[in-house]
N, C-alpha and C positions, 0 to 999 in steps of 0.2 A: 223047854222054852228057849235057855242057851243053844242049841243044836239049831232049833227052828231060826233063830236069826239067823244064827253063822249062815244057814242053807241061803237065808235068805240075801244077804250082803253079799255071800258068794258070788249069789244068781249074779246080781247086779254089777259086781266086781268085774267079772267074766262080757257081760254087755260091753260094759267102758272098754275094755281091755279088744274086744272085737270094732271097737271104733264105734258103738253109739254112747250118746251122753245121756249117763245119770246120773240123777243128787238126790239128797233129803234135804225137804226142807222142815226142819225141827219147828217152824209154828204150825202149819199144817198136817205137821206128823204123816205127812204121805212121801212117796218116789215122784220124781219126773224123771220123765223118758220122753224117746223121741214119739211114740203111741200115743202120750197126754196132749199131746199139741192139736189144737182144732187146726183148719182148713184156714179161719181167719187170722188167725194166730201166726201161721206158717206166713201167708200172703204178706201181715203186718211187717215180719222183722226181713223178710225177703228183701220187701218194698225200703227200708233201712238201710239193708246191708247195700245192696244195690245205688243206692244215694254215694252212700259211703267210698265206695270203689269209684262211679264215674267222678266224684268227685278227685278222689285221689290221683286217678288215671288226668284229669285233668291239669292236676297243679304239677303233675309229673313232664304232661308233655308242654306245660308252658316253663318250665325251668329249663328244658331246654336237656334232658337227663338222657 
């Protein structure tokens, strides 16, 4: 059972370490990965992150930077 985690954390270790993100989340007792993410999901924090930058890019070129 000890063996089977390590393999497993490994696995997981190994992912992060190639540049994708994974966590536990200890109330769901499951992995996220970049694979759990739906379509909507993906569009939702897109659509965020996206806000986020032109706004940045905004206040950046009105400072005058």
């Amino acid at each position: 059972m000890v063996s089977e985690l390590a393999r497993i954390i490994s696995s997981m270790n190994t992912a992060k370490q190639l540049g994708f993100y994974v966590d536990f989340d200890p109330d769901s007792g499951a992995w996220t990965a970049p694979g759990n993410t739906t379509k909507a999901e993906f569009e939702e924090f897109r659509t965020l992150v996206g806000d986020y930058v032109n706004e940045t890019k905004r206040q950046i070129n009105a400072s005058g930077l």
